[in-house]
C-alpha positions, 0 to 999 in steps of 0.5 A: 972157054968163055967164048965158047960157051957163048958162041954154043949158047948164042948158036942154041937159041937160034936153032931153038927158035928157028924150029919153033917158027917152022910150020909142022904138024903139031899136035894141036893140029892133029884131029883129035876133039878139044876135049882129048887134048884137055890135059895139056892146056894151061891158063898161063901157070896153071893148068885149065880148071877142066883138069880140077873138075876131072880130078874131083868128080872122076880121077880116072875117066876116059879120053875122047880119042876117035882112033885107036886104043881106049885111053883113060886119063888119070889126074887123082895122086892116089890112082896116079902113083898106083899105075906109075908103081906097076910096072907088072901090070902096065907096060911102057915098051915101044911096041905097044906104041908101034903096034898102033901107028905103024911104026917099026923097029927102027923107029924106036928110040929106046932108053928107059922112058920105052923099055919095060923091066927087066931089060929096064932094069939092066939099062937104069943099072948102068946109069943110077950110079952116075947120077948119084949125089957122090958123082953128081958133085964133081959137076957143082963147080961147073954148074955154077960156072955156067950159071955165072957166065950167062949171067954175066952175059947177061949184064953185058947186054943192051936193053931188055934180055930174054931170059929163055935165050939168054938163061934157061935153055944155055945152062942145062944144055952145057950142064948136060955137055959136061955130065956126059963127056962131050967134047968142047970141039963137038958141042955145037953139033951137039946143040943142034942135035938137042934141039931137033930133038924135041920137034917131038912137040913141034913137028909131028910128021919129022919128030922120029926121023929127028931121032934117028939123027939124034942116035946117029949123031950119039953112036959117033960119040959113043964109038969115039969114047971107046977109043979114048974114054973120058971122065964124063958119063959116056966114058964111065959107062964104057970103062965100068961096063965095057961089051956089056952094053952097045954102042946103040944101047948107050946112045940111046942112054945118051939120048934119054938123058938129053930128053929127060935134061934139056928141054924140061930143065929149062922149062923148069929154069924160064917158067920159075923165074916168071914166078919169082918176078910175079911173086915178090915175097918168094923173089925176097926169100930167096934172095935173102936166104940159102935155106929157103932155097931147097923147098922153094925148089921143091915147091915150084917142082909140084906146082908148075910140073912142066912135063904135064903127062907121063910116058903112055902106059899101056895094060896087060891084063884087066885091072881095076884103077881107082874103082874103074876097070881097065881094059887089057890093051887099053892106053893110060896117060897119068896127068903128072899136073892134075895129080900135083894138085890133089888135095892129098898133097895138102891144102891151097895147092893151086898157089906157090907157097915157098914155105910149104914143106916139101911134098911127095909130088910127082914132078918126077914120075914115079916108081920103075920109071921115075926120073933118074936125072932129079937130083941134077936137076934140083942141082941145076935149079938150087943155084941158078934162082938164087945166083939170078935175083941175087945179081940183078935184084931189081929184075922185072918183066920187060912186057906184060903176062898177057903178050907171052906166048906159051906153048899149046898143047905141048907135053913139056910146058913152058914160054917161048920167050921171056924178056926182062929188064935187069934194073 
């Protein structure tokens, strides 16, 4: 199982890589003004002051785009959980998106993050059992196997080691192998499915086709699990609920498990261990204390907010958000990294403060839509920082901040690489 594991990890990162080298259309290179894509930059951890300014002076303000719908930037905590709370009045569904790019039917790929209630609601019905604490804790042993094997892995390896390949994109690939049932035969075709998945953020013009292989791929496994359920997710949902969800529907859960789990959790996983190798106070609280671990977590949540915008919200009726009015058919984009940096949520926000209380941030969206995976996973983070600076406490940075390469204008944030000396 062990080499396995590796061989799945190793095949991963190679796939990763290979997609982030392709040349494709990103969305950097569509034409829209520098202004428009202001939300999604960042000066290393933080996003670029512009996004500060905009919140102070003007928390709900529009977005320079030359085509299409009016959209309206939201980045105040306020004005944000107000429009993440309203499902009656924003819609999420897909054929608002489809009715301005041309998109059909086919090109949907379903799941919560496009479905408004109340079909949202049947669907999140389906899986918000599955990601109780209570079923949850069967995968705690398994995390921290996996967690242990990279890390092992890890210490078997000559010179510097690049803790995205190594470390933060394996863990929450087979953490998400083991929530859903998928075959250990299956998992290399799995990986590859996970990873050209996200050429969402890579390659514009090949993102929905690298979808529908992704659902075709996840309706195979789903029709298997109807002939022989298993103890995972997919298999639960099919014992529980049998005909009253299809294969497609199902696949397309799957699949939204795989967006919302994979890409961002290791996002999560890369990004928090640059800051604990740039911070040696929260590198020494956490590895001398499991207490101190949770609000650790919760503070790095809030202050990196890898996904830094929400799905795209769009009007039904008029409404007035924060004093300006919105138009009916109006796109709003939430910017879930300006909103984490309101002063509503407390004082010196623009710095990591392990010993901050917990705050109500939305890392995890809000409301109807709010991410149904957040407690795998905190799962997920709570033993990998610790179980990391804990075996390799004399760990620093192989090469300077200033030669790594962090994505631009990317709807999930994080580094492409980050090379480490393990001491």
């Amino acid at each position: 199982m062990g080499k396995l594991r590796s061989g799945i990890a190793t095949f991963l990162a190679r796939r990763y890589f290979a997609r982030a080298r392709r040349k494709g259309l990103g969305l950097a290179d569509l034409p829209l003004p520098d202004g428009a894509l202001m939300p999604l930059r960042r000066e290393v951890l933080d996003p670029v002051a512009e996004l500060d300014r905009r919140r102070e002076r003007e928390p709900v303000s529009r977005l320079p785009v030359p085509f299409g719908p009016t959209v309206w930037l939201v980045t105040g905590y306020a004005e944000a959980k107000a429009v993440l709370a309203d499902a009656t009045t924003f819609s999420n569904d897909f054929a608002n998106i489809a009715g301005h790019t041309g998109m059909g039917a086919e090109d949907d790929p379903g799941g919560l993050g496009f479905t408004d209630p109340p079909e949202h609601t049947r669907l999140r019905r389906l899986l918000t059992p599955e990601f109780t604490m209570r079923r949850l804790s069967r995968l705690k042993p398994e995390i921290a196997d996996i967690v242990s094997g990279r890390l092992d892995a890890m210490a078997a390896a000559d010179g510097p080691v690049d803790l995205v390949e190594e470390f933060a994109l394996p863990i929450p690939s087979l953490v998400i192998c083991e929530l859903l049932g998928v075959p250990y035969a299956d998992r290399e075709e799995f990986q590859r499915h996970a990873v050209t998945r996200f050429d969402l953020f890579g390659g514009a013009g090949q993102s929905f086709g690298a979808i529908s292989q992704s659902l075709e791929y996840l309706e195979g496994v789903v029709r298997a699990q109807r002939v022989n359920p298993g103890d995972g997710l997919l298999g639960m949902i099919i014992t529980e609920h049998g005909d009253e969800v299809t294969d497609r529907e199902l696949a397309q859960l799957a699949d939204g498990v795989l967006t919302g789990g994979f890409e961002t959790t290791a996002s999560m996983l890369s990004l928090g261990a640059l800051v604990l190798l740039r911070d040696a106070e929260a590198f020494r609280r956490v590895h001398d204390s499991d207490e101190a671990v949770p609000d650790f977590v919760e503070e790095l949540l809030r202050y990196l907010t890898v996904v830094q915008v929400a799905f795209p919200r769009f009007a039904r009726d008029d409404v007035e958000i924060g004093g300006v009015p919105i138009s009916r058919g109006d796109m709003v984009v939430v910017s879930l990294s300006g909103a984490n940096r309101d002063r509503a949520l407390g004082d010196g926000l623009g710095v990591v403060d392990g010993s901050r209380a917990p705050t109500s941030h939305l890392a995890f969206g809000h409301g109807v839509h709010r991410c149904v995976g957040a407690e795998l996973a905190r799962m997920e983070l709570r033993a990998a920082y610790p179980a990391l600076v804990r075996r390799f406490p004399s760990m620093r940075p192989a090469v300077p901040v200033g030669e790594l390469d962090f994505r631009q204008s990317s709807i999930v944030y994080g580094v492409e690489r980050l090379p480490v000396t393990l001491g």
